[in-house]
C-alpha positions as CSV (number, residue, x, y, z in Angstrom):
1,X,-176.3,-10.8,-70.2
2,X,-179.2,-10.0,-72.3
3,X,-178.0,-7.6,-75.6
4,X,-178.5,-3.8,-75.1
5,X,-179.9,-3.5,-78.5
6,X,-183.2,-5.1,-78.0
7,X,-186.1,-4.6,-75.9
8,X,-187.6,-7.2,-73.8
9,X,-191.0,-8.9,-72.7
10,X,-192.2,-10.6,-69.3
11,X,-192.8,-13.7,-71.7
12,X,-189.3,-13.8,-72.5
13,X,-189.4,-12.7,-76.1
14,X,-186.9,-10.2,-77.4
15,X,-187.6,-7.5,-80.1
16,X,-184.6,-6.0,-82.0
17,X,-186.3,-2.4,-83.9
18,X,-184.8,-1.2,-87.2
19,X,-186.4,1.8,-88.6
20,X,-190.2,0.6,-88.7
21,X,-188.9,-3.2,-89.2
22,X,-187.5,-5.9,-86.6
23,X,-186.7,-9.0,-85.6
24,X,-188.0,-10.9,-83.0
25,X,-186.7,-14.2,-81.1
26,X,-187.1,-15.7,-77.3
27,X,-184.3,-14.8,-75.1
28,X,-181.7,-16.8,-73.5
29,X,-183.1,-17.3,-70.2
30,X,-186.1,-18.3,-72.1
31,X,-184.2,-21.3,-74.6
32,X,-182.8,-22.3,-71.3
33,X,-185.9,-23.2,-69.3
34,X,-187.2,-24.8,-72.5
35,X,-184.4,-27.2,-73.0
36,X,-183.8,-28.8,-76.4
37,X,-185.6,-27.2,-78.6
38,X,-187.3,-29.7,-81.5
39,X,-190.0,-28.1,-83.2
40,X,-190.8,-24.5,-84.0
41,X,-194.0,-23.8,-85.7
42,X,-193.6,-20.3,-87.9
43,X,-196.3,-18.1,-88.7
44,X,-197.4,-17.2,-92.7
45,X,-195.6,-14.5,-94.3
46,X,-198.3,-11.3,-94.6
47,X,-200.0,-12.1,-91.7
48,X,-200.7,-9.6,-89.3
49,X,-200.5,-9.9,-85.3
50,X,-201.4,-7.7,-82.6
51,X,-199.3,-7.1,-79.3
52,X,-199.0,-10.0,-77.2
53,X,-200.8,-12.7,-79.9
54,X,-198.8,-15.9,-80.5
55,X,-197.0,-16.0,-83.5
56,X,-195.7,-19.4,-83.6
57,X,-195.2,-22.2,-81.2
58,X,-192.0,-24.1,-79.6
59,X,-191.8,-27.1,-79.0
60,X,-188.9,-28.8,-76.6
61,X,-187.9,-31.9,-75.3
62,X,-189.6,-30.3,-72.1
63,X,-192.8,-28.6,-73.2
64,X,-194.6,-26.5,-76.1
65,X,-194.8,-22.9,-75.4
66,X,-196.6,-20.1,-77.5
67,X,-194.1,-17.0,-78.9
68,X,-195.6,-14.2,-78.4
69,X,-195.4,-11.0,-80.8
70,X,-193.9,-7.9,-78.2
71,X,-195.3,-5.3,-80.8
72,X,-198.1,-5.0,-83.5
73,X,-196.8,-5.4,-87.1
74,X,-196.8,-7.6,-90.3
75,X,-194.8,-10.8,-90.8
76,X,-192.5,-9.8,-93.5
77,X,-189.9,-12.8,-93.0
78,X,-189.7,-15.8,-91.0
79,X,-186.2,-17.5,-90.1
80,X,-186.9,-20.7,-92.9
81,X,-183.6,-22.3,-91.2
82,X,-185.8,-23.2,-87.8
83,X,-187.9,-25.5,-89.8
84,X,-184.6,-27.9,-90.1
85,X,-182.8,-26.6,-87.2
86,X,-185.0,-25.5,-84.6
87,X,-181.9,-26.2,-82.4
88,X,-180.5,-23.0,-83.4
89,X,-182.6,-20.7,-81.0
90,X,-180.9,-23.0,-78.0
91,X,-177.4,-22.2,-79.8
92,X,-177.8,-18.9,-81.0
93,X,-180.8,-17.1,-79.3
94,X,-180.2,-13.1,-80.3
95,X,-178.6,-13.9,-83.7
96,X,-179.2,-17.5,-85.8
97,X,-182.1,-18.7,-83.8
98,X,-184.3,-15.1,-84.6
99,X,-188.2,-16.4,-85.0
100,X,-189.3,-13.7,-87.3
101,X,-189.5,-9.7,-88.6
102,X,-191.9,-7.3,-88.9
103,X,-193.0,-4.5,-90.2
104,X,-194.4,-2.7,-87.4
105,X,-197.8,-1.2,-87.6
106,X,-197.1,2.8,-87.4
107,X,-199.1,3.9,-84.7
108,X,-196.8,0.8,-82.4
109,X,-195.1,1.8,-79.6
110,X,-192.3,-0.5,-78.0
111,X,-192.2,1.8,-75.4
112,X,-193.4,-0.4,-72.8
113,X,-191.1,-3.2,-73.2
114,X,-188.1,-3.7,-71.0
115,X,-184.7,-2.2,-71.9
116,X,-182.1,-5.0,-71.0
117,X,-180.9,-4.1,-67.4
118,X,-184.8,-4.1,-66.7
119,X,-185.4,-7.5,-68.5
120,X,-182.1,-8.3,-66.3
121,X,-183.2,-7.7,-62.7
122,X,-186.9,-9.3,-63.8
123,X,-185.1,-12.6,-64.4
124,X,-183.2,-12.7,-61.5
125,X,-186.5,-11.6,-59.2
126,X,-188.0,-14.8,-60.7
């Protein structure tokens, strides 16, 4: 079961909000159609994404997918402990294995990302 606490994208990429900051990962289901994960390419600190840009790249045993940014902000952060275990995200998806926070841009609006139950029922339609 996806957390309650976040808000969720079609790409599979999960968005935790606190105050005008958050983290952002790849969900469960998503680390579980990758495989092993071996690689995760992190984007610079300061940079600044729009909604639904890549923000880095993972790369598994299976394939190399794009992570996409589910809201427009500033990196402020990036998980530095990916770059030698990139295997966390497969062990610890919503809490270890978080990709990266930002700052969000103030006129972003979340609003049209899933709640969990939503991100729930989308998976299991798929």
């Amino acid at each position: 079961m996806s957390p309650t606490d976040r808000r969720y994208t079609m790409e599979h990429e999960w968005w935790q909000e606190e105050g005008d900051e958050g983290r952002v990962g790849i969900t469960e289901f998503a680390q579980s159609e990758l495989g092993d994960i071996v690689f995760v390419e992190l984007p610079e600190v300061g940079r600044v994404l729009r909604a639904g840009e890549a923000l880095g790249v993972v790369e598994s045993v299976k394939s190399v997918s794009d992570i996409l940014s589910p809201v427009a902000g500033e990196v402020i952060a990036v998980n530095e402990a990916l770059r030698d275990r990139p295997e966390l995200i497969n062990r610890s998806p919503y809490d270890e294995g978080w990709v990266v926070r930002l700052r969000k841009v103030p006129e972003t609006d979340a609003g049209g990302l899933m709640d969990a139950a939503a991100y729930e029922a989308y998976v299991n339609a798929h």
